[in-house]
C-alpha positions as CSV (number, residue, x, y, z in Angstrom):
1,X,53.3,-4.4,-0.1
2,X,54.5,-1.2,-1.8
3,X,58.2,-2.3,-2.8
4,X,57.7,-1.2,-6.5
5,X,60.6,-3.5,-7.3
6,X,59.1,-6.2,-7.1
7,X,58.4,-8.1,-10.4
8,X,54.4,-8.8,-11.1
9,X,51.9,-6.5,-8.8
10,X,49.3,-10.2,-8.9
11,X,50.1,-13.5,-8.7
12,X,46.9,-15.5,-8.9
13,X,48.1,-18.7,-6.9
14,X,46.1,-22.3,-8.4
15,X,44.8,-20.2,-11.3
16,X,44.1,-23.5,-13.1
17,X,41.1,-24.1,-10.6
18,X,37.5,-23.1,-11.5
19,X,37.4,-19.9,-9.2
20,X,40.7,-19.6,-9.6
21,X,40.0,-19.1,-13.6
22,X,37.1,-16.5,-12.4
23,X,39.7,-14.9,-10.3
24,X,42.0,-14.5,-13.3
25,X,38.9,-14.0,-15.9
26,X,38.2,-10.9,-14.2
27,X,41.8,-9.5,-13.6
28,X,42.6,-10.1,-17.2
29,X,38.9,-8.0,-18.2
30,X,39.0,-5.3,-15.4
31,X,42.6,-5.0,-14.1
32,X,44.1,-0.9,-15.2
33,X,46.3,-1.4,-17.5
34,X,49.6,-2.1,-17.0
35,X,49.5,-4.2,-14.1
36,X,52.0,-6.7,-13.8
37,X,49.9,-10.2,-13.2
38,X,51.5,-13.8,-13.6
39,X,49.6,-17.3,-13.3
40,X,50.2,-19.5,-10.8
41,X,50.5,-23.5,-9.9
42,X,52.0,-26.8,-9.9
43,X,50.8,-27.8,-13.4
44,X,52.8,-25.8,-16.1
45,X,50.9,-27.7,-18.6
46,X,47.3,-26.5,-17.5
47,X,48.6,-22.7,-16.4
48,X,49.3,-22.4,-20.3
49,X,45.8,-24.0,-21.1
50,X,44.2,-21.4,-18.8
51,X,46.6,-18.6,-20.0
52,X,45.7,-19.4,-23.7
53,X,41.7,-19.0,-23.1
54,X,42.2,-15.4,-21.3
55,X,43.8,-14.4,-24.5
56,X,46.7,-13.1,-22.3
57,X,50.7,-12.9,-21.7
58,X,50.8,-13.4,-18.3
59,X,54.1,-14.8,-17.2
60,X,53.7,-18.4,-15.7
61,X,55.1,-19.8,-11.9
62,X,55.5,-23.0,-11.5
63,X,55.4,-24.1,-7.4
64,X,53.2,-26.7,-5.9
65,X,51.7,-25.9,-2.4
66,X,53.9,-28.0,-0.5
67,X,56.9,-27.0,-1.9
68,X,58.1,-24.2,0.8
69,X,60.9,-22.7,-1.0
70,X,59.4,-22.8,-4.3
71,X,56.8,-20.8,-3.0
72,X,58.9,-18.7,-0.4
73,X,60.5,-17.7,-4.3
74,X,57.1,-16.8,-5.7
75,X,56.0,-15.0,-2.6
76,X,59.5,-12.4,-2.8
77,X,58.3,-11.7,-6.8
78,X,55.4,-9.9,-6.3
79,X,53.4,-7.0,-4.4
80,X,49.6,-9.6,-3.6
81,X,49.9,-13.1,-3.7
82,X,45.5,-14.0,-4.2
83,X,45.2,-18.4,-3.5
84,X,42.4,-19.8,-4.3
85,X,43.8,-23.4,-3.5
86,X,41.9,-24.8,-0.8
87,X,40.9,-26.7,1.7
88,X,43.6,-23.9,3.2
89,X,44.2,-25.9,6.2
90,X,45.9,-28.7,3.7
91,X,47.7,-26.3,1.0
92,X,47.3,-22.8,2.2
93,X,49.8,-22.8,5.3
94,X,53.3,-22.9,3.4
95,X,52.0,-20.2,1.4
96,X,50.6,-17.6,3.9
97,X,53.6,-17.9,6.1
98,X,55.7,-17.4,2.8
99,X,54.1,-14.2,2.1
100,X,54.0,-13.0,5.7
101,X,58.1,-13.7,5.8
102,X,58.7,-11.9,2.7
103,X,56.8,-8.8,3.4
104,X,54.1,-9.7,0.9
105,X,50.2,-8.7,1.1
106,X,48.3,-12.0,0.7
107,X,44.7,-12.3,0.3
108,X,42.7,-15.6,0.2
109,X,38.6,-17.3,0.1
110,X,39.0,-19.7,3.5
111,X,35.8,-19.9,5.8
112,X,38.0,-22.4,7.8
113,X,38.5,-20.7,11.7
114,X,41.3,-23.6,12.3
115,X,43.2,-22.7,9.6
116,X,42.9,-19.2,10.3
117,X,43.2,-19.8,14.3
118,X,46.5,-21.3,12.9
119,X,47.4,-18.6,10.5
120,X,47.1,-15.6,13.1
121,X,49.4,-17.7,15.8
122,X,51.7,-18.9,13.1
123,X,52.0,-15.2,11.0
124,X,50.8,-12.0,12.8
125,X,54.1,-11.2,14.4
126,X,56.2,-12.1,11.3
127,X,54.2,-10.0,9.0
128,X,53.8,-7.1,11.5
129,X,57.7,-7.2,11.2
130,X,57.5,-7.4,7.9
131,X,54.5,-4.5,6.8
132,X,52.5,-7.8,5.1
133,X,49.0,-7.9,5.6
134,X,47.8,-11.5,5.5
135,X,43.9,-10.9,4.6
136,X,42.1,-14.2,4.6
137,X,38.5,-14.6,4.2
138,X,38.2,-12.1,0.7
139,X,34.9,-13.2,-0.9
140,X,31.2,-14.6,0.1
141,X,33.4,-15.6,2.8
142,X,33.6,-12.7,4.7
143,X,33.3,-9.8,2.7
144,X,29.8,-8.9,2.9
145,X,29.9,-9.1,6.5
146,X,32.9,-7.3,7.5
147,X,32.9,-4.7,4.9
148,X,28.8,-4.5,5.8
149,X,29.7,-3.7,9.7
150,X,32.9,-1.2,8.6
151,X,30.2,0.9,6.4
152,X,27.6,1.0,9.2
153,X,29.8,1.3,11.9
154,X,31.5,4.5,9.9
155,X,27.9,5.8,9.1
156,X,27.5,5.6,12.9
157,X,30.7,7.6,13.7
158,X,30.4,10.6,11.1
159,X,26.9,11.3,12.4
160,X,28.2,10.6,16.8
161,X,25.4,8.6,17.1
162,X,27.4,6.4,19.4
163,X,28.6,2.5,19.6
164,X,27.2,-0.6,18.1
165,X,25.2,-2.7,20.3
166,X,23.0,-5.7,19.1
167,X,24.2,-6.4,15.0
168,X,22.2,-8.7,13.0
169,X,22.9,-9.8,9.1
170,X,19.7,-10.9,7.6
171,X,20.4,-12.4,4.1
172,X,17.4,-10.7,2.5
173,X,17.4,-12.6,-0.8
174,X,20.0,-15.4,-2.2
175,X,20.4,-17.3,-5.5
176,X,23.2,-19.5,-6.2
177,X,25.2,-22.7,-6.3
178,X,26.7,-24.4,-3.2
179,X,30.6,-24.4,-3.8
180,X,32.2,-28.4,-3.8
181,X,35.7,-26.5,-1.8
182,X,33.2,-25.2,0.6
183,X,31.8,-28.3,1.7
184,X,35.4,-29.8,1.2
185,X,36.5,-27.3,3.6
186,X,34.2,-28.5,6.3
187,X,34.9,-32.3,5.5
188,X,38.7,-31.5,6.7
189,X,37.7,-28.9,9.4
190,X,34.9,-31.9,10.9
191,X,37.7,-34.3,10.6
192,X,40.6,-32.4,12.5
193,X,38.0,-31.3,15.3
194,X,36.8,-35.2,15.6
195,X,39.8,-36.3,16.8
196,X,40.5,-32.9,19.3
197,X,38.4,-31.5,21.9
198,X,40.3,-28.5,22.6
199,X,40.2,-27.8,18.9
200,X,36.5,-28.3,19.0
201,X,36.3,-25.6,21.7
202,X,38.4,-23.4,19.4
203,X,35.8,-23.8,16.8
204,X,33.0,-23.4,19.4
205,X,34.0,-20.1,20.9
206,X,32.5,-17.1,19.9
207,X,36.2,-15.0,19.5
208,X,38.3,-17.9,18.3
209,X,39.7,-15.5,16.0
210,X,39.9,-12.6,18.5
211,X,43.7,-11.3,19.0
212,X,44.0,-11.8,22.6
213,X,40.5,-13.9,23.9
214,X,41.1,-12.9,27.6
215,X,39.9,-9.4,26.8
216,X,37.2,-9.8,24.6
217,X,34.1,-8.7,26.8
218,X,31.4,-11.0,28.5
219,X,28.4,-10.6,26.1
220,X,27.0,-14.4,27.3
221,X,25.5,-17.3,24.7
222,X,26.4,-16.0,21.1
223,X,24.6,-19.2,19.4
224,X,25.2,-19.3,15.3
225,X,22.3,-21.3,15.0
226,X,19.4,-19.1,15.8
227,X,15.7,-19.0,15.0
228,X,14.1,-15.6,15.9
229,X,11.1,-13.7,14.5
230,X,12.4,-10.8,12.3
231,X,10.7,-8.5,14.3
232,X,12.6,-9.0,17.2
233,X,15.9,-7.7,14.9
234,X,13.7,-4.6,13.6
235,X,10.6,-3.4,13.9
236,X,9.9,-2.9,10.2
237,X,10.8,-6.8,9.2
238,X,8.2,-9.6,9.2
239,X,8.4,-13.5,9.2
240,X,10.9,-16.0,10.7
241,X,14.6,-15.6,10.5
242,X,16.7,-18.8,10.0
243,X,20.5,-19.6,10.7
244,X,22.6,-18.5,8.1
245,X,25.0,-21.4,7.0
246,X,28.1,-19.0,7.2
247,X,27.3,-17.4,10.1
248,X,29.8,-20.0,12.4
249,X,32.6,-18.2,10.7
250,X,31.6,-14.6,9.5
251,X,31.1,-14.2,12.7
252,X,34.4,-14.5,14.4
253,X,36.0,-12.4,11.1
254,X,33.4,-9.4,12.5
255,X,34.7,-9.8,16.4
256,X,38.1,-10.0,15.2
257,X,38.1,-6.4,13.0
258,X,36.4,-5.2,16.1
259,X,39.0,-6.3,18.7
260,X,41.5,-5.3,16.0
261,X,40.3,-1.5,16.2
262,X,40.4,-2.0,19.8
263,X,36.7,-2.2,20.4
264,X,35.8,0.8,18.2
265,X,32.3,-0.8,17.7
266,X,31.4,-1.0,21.2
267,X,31.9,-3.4,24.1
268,X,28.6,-3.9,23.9
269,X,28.7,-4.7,20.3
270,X,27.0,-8.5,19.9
271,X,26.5,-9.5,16.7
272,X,25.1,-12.9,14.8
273,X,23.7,-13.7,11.3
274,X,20.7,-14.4,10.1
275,X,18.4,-15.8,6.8
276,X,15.0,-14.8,5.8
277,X,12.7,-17.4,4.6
278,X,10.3,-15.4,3.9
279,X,6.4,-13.6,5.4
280,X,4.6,-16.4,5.1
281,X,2.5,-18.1,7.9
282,X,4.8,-20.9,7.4
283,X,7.7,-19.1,8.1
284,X,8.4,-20.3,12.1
285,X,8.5,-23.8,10.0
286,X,10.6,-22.8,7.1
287,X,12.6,-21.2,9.9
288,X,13.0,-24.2,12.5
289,X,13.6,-26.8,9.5
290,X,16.4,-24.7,7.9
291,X,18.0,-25.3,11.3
292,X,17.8,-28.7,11.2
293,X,18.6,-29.2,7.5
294,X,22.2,-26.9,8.7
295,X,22.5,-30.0,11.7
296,X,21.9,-32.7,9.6
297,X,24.3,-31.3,7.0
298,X,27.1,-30.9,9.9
299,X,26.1,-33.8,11.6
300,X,26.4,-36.1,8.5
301,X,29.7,-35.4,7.2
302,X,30.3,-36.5,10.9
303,X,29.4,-39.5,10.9
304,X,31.1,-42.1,8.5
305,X,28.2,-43.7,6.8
306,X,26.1,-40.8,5.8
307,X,29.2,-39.5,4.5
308,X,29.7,-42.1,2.2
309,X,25.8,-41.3,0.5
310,X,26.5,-37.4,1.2
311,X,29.7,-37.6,-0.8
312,X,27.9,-39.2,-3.7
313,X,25.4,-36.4,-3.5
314,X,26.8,-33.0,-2.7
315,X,29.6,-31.0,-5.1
316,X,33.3,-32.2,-6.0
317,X,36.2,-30.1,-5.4
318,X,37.0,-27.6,-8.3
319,X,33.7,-28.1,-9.9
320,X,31.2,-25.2,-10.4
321,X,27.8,-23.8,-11.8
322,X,28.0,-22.9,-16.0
323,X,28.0,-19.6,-16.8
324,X,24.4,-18.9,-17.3
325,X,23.7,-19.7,-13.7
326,X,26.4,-18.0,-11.9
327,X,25.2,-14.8,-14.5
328,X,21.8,-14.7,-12.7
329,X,23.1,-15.7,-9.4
330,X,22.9,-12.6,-7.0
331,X,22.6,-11.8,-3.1
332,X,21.1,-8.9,-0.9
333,X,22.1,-8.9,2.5
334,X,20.9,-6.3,5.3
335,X,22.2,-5.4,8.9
336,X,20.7,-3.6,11.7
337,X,22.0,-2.0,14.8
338,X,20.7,-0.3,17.2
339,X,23.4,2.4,19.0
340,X,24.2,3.3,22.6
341,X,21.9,5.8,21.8
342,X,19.3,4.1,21.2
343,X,19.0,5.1,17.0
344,X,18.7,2.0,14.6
345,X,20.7,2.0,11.5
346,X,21.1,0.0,9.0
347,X,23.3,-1.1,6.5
348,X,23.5,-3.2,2.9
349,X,25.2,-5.2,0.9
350,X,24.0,-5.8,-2.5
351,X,25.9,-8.0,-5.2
352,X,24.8,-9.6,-9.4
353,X,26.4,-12.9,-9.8
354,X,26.7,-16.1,-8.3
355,X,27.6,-15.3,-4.7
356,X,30.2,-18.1,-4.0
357,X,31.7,-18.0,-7.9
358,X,31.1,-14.7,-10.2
359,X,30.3,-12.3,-6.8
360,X,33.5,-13.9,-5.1
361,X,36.2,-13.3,-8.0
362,X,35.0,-9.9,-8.3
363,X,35.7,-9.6,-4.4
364,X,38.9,-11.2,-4.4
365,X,40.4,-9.8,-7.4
366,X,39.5,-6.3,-6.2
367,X,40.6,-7.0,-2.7
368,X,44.4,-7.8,-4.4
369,X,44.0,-4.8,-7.1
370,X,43.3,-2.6,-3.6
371,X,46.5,-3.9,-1.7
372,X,48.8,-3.6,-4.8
373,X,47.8,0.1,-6.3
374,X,45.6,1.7,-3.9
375,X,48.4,2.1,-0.9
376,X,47.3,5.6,-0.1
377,X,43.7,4.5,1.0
378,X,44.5,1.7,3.0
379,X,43.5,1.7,6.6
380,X,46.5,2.5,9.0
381,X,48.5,-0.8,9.9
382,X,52.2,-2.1,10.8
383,X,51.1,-5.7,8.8
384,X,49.8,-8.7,10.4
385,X,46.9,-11.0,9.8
386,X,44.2,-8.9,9.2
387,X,40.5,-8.6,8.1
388,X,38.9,-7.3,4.8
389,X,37.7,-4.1,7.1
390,X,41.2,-3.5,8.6
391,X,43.4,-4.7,6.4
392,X,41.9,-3.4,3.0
393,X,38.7,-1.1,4.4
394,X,37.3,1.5,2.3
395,X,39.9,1.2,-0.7
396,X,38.0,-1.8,-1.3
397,X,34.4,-0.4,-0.5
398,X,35.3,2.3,-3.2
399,X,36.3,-0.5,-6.3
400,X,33.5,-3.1,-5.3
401,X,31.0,0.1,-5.6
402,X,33.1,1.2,-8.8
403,X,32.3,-2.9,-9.8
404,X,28.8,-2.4,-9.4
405,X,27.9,-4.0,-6.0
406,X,26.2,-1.6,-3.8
407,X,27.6,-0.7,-0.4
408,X,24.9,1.7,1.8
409,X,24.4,2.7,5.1
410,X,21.6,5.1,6.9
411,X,20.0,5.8,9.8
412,X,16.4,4.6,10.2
């Protein structure tokens, strides 16, 4: 929000948390001087612990997530509110409706759709009253996806080569940790859906983020989990393609920007995500066994007993890769279209760093720096709950570039 009255510019909300010390790690190294940043969560104790290792004087707010008018208070003190305090669906509600009510941009890491199914019912017409733009899904989570689309779609536009039809991500290359609150975030999501079928058909559909479903258009089947050679996405690739494990939500934040611009990709724009694995003669294997590595995974954090050995095995909550390994962590991820007029394009998305830790705090922090001081370059809106692409667009294309991460699209 622009109300330079306000008292901080950033609060980091559960600061004390490992990305949430990344988060402030990279404000505290990179934020322009003079900006007004405080530290946020329930623990006063452990905010001045983090505080004291940044070697900063941040101002501390105490407010634990399900304390509403504790954090309706924080929420009216500053420009960007960035939460890294997940699962969302358990402590991220309170807080995104207090932003939306107070007029205050919000920006957050969930790759939950229930939550944010919830969070567009519960907070797009309150914050389009109030000018806040509720931007969820700021980091691995959905960043290099939407942004990757906005860049191609905008390469597409300046040269008229027409609308977006078929859009696959391929995740070219990958290195990194799998995040504990990720797989805590499915646990909840799993559990919820269990016990509610029209919740699971909410998580099933293909636009359960889309603003109004009924006019989305009738593209058929959009399955996540695909297995395709790469050929058949562009003419140049070679080997298998797998199912990329994010694709079930990146997915939905794409539609969503698109039915939020009112179709401006095309209504013939189908899109899905995809993961190499590789040129190798083994590669339809590689390919077909990643798939049903990604079902296992799902189905045994279904199922009570093989949660029991999975929850022994996979990572805790707030826990995290050492430094060294989120330093040489990195991810290259490339999307191809082909247009109404038949040219292919393509586009990518190229990023140092652990992709769920160091890539991610880099994304977020930038996505709040955008919303507090770059007003002038924001994409036109009244407020709402929004996507990186038309809530924060190319103000944040222009600082993740300036960050390092490379942003390109051209026509092939």
């Amino acid at each position: 929000m622009s109300d330079g009255a306000r008292e901080f510019d950033v609060i980091v909300y559960g600061a004390t948390g490992f990305v949430g010390v990344l988060v402030a790690r990279h404000l505290a190294g990179h934020a322009p001087t003079g900006t007004r940043i405080a530290l946020a969560g329930r623990s006063p104790a452990k905010l001045e612990s983090v505080r004291s290792e940044l070697g900063v004087d941040w101002p501390l707010v105490v407010a634990d997530a399900t304390d509403a008018a504790a954090l309706a208070t924080m929420a009216a003190r500053t420009r960007v509110v960035i939460t890294t305090a997940g699962p969302y669906a358990k402590y991220g509600r309170l807080l995104a409706h207090a932003c939306a009510e107070a007029g205050t941009d919000y920006v957050d890491l969930t790759g939950e759709v229930l939550f944010a199914r919830d969070s567009i019912d519960d907070n797009h017409e309150v914050a389009r009253r109030t000018g806040a733009r509720i931007v969820h899904s700021c980091g691995f989570d959905s960043i290099p996806s939407d942004i990757g689309v906005h860049v191609l779609y905008e390469q597409v536009q300046a040269d008229g080569a027409g609308e977006l039809t078929d859009t696959t991500l391929v995740v070219t290359s990958m290195r990194g940790g799998v995040s504990g609150g990720t797989i805590d975030s499915m646990r909840n999501q799993l559990d919820v859906m269990k016990k509610d079928v029209k919740l699971r058909k909410i998580g099933a559909s293909p636009y359960s983020l889309s603003p109004n479903r009924s006019a989305e258009p009738d593209l058929g089947r959009q399955p996540d989990m695909v297995t395709l050679p790469a050929s058949e996405v562009d003419p140049t690739l070679r080997g298998h393609l797998a199912p990329f494990v994010m694709a079930s939500y990146n997915t939905r934040i794409v539609r969503r920007s698109n039915a939020l611009r009112g179709w401006s990709y095309g209504r013939r724009f189908r899109y899905r995500e995809t993961m190499s694995v590789g040129t190798s003669p083994l590669s339809p294997v590689l390919a077909f066994g990643t798939k049903l590595a990604l079902g296992g995974l799902v189905a045994g954090l279904a199922l009570p007993p093989t949660r029991y050995v999975l929850d022994r095995i996979l990572p805790k909550p707030g826990t995290g890769p050492n430094e060294r390994t989120q330093r040489n962590g990195h991810f290259t991820m490339d999307i191809f279209t082909t247009t109404t007029e038949g040219a292919r394009y393509t586009a990518r998305f190229r990023a140092k760093g652990d992709p769920g830790y160091a890539a991610t705090a880099v994304m977020l922090g930038e996505s709040a720096l955008a919303l507090a001081l770059d007003r002038d370059q924001l994409p036109p809106s009244q407020g709402g709950v929004l996507t990186p692409a038309t809530g924060i667009g190319n103000a944040l294309v222009t600082r993740l570039r300036a960050a390092g991460m490379e942003i390109t699209a051209r026509k092939l």
